[in-house]
FIKOLZA-1660 file (N, C-alpha, C; in steps of 0.1 Angstrom, whole numbers, plus 5000, padded with zeros to 4 digits):
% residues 176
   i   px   py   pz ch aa at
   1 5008 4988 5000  A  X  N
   1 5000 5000 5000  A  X CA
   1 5009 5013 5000  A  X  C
   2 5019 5014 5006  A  X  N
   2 5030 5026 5012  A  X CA
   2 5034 5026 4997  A  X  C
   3 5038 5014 4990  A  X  N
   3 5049 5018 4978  A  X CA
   3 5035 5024 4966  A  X  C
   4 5023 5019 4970  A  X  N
   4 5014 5018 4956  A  X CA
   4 5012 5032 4956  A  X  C
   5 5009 5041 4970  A  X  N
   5 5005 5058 4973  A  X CA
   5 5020 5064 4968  A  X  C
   6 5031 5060 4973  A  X  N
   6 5042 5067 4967  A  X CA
   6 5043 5065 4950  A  X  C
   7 5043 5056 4946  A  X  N
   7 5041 5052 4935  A  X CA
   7 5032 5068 4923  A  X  C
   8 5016 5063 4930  A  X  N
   8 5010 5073 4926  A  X CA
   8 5012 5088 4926  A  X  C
   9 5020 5089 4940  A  X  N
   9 5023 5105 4943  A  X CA
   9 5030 5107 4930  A  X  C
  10 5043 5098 4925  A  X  N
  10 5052 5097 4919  A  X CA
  10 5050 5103 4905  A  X  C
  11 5039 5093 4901  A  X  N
  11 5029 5102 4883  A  X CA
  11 5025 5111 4881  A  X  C
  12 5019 5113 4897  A  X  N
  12 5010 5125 4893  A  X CA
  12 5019 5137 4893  A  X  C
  13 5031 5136 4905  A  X  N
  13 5045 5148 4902  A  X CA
  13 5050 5149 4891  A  X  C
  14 5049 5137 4882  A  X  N
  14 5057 5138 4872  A  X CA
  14 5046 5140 4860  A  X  C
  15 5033 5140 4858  A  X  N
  15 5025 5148 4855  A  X CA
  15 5019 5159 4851  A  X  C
  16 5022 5164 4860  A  X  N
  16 5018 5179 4864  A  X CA
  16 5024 5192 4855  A  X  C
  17 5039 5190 4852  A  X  N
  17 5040 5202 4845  A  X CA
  17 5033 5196 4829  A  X  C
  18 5032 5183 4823  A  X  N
  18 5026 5181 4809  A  X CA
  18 5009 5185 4811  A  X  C
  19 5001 5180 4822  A  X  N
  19 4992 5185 4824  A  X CA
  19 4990 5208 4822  A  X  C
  20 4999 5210 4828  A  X  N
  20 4998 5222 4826  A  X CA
  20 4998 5231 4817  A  X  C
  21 5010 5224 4806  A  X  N
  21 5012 5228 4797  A  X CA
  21 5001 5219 4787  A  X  C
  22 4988 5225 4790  A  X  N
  22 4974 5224 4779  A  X CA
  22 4978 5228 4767  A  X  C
  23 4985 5242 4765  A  X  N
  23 4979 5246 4755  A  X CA
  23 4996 5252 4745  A  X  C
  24 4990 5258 4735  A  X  N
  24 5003 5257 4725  A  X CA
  24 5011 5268 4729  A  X  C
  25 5029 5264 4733  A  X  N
  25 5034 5272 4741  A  X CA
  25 5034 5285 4735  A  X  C
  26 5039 5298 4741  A  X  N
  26 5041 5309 4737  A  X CA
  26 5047 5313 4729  A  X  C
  27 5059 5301 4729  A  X  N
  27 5072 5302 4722  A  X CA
  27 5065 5302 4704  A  X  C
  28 5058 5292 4701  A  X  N
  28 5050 5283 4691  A  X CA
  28 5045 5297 4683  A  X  C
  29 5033 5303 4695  A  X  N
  29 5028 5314 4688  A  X CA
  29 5038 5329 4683  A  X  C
  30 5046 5326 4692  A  X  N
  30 5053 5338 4687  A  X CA
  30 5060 5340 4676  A  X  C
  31 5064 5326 4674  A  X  N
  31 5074 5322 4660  A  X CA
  31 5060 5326 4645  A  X  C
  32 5051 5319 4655  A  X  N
  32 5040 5317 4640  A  X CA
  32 5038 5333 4631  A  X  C
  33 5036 5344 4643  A  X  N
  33 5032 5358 4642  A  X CA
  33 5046 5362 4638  A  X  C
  34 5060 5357 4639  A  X  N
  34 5072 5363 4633  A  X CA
  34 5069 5359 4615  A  X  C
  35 5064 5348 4614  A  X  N
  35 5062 5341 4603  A  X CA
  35 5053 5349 4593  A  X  C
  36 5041 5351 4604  A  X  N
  36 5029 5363 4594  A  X CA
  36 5037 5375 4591  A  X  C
  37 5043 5378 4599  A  X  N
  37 5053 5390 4598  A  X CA
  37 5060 5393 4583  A  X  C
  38 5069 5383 4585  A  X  N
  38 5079 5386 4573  A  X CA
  38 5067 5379 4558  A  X  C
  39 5059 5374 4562  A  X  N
  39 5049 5369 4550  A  X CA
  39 5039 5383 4543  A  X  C
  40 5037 5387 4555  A  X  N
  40 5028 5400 4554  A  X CA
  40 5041 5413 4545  A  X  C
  41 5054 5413 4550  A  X  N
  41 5063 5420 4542  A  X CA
  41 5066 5416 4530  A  X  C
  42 5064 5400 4528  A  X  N
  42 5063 5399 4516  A  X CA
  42 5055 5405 4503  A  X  C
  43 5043 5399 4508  A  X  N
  43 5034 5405 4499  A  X CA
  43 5031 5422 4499  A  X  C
  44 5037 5429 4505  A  X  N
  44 5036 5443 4506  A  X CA
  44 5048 5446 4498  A  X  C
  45 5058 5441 4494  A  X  N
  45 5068 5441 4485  A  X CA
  45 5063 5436 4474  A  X  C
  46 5051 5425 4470  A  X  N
  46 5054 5418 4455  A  X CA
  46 5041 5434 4445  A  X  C
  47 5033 5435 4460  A  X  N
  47 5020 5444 4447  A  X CA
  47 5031 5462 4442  A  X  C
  48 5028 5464 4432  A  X  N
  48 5032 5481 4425  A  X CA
  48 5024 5489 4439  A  X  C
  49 5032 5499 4436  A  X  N
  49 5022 5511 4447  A  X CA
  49 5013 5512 4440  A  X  C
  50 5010 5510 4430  A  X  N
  50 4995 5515 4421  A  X CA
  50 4986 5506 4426  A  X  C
  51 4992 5498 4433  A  X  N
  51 4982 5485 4435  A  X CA
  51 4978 5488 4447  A  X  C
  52 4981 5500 4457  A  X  N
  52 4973 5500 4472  A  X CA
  52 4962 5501 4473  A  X  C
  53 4958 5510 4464  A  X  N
  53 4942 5513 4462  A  X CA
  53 4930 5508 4455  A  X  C
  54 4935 5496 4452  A  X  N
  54 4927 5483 4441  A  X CA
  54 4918 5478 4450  A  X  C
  55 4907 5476 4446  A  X  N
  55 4899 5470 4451  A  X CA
  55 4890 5461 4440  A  X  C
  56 4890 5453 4438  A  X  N
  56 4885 5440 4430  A  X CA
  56 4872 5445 4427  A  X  C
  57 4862 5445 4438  A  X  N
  57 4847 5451 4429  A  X CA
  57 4845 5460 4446  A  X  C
  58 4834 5466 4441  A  X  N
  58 4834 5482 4449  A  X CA
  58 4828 5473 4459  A  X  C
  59 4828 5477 4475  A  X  N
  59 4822 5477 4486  A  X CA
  59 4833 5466 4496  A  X  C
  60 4845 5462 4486  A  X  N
  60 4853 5453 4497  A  X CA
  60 4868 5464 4499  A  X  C
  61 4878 5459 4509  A  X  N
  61 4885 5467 4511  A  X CA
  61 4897 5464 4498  A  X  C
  62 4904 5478 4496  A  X  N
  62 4915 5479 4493  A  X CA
  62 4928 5472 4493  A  X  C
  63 4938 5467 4492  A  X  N
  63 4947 5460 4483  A  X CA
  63 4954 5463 4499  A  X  C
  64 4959 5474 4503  A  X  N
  64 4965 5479 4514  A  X CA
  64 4953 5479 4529  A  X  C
  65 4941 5480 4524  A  X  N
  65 4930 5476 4536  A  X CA
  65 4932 5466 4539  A  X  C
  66 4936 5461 4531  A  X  N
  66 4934 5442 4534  A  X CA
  66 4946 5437 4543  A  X  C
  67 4958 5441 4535  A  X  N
  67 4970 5440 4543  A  X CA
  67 4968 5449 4557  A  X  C
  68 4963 5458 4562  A  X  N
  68 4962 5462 4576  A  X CA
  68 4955 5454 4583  A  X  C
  69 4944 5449 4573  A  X  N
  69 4931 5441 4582  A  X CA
  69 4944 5427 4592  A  X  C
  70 4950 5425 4579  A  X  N
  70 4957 5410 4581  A  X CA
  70 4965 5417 4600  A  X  C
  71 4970 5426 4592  A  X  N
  71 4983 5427 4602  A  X CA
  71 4974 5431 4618  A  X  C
  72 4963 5442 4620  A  X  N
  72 4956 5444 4633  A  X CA
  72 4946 5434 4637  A  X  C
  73 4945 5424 4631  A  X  N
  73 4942 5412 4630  A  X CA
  73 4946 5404 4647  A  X  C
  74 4965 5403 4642  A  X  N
  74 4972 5393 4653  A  X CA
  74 4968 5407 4665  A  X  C
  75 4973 5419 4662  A  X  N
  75 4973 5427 4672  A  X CA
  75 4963 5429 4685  A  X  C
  76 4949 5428 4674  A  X  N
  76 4933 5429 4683  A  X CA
  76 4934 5417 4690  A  X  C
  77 4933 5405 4686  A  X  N
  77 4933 5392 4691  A  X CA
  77 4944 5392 4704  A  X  C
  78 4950 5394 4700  A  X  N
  78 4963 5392 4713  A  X CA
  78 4955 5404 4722  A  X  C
  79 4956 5415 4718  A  X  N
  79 4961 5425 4729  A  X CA
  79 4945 5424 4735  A  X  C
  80 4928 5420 4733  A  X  N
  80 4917 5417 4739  A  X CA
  80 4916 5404 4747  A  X  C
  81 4927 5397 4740  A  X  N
  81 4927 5383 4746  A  X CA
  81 4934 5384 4762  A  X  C
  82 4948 5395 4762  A  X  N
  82 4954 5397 4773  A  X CA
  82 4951 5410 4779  A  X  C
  83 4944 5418 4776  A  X  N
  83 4940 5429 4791  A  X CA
  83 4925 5428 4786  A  X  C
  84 4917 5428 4777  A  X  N
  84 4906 5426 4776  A  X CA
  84 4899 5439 4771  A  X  C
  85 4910 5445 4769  A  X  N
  85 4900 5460 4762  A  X CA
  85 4903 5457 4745  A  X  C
  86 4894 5462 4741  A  X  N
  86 4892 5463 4727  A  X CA
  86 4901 5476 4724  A  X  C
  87 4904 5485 4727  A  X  N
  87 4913 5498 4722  A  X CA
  87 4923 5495 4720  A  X  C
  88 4927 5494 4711  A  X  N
  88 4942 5493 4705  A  X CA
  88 4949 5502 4707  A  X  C
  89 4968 5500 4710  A  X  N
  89 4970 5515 4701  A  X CA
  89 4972 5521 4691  A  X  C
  90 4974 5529 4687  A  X  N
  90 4976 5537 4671  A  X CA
  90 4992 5532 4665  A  X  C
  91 4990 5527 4656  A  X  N
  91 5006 5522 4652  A  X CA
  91 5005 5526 4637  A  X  C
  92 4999 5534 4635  A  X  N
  92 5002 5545 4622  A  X CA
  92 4994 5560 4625  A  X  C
  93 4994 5570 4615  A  X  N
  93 4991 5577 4621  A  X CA
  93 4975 5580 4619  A  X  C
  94 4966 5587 4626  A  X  N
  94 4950 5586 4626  A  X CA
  94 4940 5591 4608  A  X  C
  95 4953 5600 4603  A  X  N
  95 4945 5599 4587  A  X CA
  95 4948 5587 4579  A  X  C
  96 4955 5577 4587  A  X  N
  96 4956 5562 4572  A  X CA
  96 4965 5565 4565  A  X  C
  97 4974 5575 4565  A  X  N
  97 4981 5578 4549  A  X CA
  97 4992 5570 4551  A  X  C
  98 4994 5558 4559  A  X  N
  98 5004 5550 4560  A  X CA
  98 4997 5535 4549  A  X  C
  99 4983 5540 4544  A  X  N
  99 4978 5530 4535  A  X CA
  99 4982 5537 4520  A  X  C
 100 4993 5549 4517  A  X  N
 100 4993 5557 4504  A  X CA
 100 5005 5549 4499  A  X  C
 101 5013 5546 4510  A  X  N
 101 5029 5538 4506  A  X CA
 101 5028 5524 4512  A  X  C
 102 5038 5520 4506  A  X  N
 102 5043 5508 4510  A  X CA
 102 5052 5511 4520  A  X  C
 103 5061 5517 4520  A  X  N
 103 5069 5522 4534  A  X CA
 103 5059 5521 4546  A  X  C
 104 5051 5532 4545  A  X  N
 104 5043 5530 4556  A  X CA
 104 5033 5520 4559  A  X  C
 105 5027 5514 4549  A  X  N
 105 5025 5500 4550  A  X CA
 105 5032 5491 4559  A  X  C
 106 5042 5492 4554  A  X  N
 106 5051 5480 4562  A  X CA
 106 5052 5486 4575  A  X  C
 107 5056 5496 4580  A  X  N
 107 5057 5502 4597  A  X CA
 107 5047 5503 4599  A  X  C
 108 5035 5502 4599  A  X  N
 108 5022 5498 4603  A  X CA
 108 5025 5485 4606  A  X  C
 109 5025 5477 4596  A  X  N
 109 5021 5461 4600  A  X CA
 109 5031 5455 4606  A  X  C
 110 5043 5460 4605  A  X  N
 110 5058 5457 4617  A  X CA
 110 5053 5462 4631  A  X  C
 111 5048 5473 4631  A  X  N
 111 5044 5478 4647  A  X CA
 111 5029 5467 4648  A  X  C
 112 5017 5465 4643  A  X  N
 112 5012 5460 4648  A  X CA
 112 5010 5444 4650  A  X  C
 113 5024 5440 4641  A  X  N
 113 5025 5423 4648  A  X CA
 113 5034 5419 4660  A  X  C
 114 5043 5432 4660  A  X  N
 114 5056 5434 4673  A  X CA
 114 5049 5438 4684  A  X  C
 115 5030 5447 4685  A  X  N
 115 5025 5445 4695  A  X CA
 115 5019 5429 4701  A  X  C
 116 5017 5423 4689  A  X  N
 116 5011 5413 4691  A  X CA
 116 5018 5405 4698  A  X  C
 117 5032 5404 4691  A  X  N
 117 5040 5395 4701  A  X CA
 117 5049 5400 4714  A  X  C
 118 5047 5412 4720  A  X  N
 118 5050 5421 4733  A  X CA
 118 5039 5415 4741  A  X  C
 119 5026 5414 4734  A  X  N
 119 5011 5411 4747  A  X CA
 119 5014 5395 4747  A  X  C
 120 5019 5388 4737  A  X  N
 120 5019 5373 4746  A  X CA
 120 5031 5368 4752  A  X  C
 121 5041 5376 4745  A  X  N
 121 5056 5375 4757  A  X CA
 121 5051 5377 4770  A  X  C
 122 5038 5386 4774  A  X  N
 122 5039 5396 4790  A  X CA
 122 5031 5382 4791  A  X  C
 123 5028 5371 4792  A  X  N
 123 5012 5361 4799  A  X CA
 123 5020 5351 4802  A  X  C
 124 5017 5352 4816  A  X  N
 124 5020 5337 4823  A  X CA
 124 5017 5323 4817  A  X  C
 125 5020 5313 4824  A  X  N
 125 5008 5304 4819  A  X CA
 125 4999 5301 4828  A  X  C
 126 5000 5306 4841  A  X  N
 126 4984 5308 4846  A  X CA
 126 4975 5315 4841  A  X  C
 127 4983 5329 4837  A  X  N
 127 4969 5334 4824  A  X CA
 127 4968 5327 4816  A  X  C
 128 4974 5320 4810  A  X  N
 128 4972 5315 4799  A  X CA
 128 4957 5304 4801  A  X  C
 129 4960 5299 4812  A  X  N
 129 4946 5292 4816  A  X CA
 129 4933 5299 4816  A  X  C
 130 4935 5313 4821  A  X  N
 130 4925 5315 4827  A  X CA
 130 4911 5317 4817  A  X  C
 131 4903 5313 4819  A  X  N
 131 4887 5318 4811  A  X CA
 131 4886 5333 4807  A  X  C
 132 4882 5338 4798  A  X  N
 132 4881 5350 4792  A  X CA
 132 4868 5349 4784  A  X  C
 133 4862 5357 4778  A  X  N
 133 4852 5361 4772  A  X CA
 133 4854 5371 4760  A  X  C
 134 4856 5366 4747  A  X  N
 134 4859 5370 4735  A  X CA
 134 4852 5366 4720  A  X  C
 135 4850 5378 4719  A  X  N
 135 4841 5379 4710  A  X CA
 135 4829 5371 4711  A  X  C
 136 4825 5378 4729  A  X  N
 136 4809 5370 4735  A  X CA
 136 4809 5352 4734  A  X  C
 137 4824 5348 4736  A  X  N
 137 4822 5332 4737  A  X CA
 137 4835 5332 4752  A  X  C
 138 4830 5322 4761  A  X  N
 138 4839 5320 4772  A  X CA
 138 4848 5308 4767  A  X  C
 139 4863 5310 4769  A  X  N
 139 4872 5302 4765  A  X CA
 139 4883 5304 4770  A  X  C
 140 4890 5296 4769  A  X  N
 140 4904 5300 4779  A  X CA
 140 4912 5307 4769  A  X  C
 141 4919 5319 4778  A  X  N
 141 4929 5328 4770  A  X CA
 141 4937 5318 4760  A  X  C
 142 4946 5306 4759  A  X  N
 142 4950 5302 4749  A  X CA
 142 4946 5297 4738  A  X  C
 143 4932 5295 4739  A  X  N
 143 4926 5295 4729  A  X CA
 143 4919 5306 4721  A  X  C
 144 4918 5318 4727  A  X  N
 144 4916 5329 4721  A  X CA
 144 4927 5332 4714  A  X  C
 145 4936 5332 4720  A  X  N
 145 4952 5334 4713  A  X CA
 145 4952 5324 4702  A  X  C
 146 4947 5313 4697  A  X  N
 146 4951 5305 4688  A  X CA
 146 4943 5313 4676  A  X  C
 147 4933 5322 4678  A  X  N
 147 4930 5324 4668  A  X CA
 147 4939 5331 4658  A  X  C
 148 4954 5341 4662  A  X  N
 148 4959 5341 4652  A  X CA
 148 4965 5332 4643  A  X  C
 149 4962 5318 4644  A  X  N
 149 4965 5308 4636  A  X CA
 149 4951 5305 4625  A  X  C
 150 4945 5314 4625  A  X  N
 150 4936 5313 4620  A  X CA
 150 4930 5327 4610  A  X  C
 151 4930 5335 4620  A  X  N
 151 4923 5345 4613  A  X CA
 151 4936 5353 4595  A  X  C
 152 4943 5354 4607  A  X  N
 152 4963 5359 4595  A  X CA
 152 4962 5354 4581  A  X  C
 153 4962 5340 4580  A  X  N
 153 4965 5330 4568  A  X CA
 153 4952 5335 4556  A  X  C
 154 4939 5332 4566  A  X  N
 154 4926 5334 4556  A  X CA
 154 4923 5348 4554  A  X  C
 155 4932 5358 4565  A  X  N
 155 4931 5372 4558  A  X CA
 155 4939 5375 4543  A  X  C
 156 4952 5372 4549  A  X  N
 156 4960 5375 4537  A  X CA
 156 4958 5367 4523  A  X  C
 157 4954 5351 4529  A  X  N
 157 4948 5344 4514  A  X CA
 157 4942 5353 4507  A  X  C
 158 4934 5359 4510  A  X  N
 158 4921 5370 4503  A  X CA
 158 4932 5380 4492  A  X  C
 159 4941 5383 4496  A  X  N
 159 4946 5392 4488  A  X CA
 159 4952 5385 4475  A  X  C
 160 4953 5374 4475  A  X  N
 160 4959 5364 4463  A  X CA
 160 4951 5368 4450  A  X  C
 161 4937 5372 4448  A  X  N
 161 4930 5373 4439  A  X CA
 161 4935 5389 4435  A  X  C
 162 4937 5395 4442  A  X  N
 162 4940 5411 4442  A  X CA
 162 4956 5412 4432  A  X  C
 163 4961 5400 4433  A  X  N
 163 4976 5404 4432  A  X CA
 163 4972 5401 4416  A  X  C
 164 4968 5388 4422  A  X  N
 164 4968 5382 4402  A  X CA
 164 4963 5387 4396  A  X  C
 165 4946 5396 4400  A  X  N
 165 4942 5404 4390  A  X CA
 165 4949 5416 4383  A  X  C
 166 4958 5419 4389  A  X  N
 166 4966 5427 4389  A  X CA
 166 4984 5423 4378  A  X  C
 167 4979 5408 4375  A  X  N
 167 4994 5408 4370  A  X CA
 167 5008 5400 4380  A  X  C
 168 5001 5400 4391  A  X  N
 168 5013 5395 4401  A  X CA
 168 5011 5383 4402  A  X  C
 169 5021 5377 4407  A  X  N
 169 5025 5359 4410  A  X CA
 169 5026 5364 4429  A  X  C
 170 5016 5358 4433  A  X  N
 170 5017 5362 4447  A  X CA
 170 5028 5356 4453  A  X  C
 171 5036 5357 4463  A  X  N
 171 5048 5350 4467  A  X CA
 171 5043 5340 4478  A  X  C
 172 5054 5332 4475  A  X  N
 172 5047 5317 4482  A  X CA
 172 5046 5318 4496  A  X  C
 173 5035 5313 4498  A  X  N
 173 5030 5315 4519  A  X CA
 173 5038 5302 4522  A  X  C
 174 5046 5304 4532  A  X  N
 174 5054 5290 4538  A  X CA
 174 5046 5292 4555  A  X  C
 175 5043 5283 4561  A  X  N
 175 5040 5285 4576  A  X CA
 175 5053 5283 4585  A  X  C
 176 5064 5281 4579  A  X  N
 176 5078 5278 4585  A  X CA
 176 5085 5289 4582  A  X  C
% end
């Protein structure tokens, strides 16, 4: 009986940190949002400046809307996921004219994936556990955070049609 309780103590110690670690490390997510990063630079490099203002048929966003959408995308998700306010901060300036160039294109979407990955460097993994409420569904903060594996890829896919109609060979999405 004495060896079978030690025994047991024995699993469940050895246990406990795989148990805790639920969910996909921080490390995992960070790398992935370095990856949107230089992917999202990519494609801000292959379209002409002529091409920021394109919009395929009227009422969808712009060629450079789209690329912001992509990039405040990781930002909103991360930074609602870990303090819980919806207010971002401003990482271009409040008239958009960082949507006129590609220069500023890119320092837009470098500032707002470098927030993205500052808000989940700061989370424990007790936060990481903890229950949150996003986008009116309760779920644990790491799973809220997973959605930038989700939402980034199917944003920027969108822009593939934009490029080709345009003449471009979009450059290849690698997730590595």
């Amino acid at each position: 009986m004495f060896r079978t309780t030690i025994l047991l103590a024995g699993l469940i110690g050895a246990a406990a940190p795989a148990a805790a670690q639920r969910f996909i490390p921080k490390t995992a997510l960070i790398a992935m949002i370095e990856v949107h990063k230089a992917s999202l630079i990519k494609y801000i490099d292959a379209a002409p400046d002529s091409m920021l203002a394109f919009r395929p048929v009227s009422g969808v966003r712009t060629y450079a809307e789209q690329i912001e959408h992509a990039a405040i995308g990781n930002a909103f998700i991360a930074h609602s996921a870990i303090t819980g306010d919806t207010k971002l901060p401003a990482f271009g300036p409040a008239d958009k004219s960082y949507l006129k160039s590609k220069d500023g294109l890119k320092a837009y979407s470098i500032a707002a994936m470098d927030h993205a990955i500052q808000m989940i460097q700061g989370v424990s993994d007790a936060a990481m556990m903890e229950e949150i409420t996003q986008f009116g569904k309760k779920l644990p903060r790491f799973r809220a955070l997973m959605e930038v594996l989700d939402h980034f890829p199917w944003t920027l896919g969108q822009t593939v049609p934009y490029l080709r109609l345009n003449g471009v060979t979009p450059p290849t999405y690698t997730p590595f």
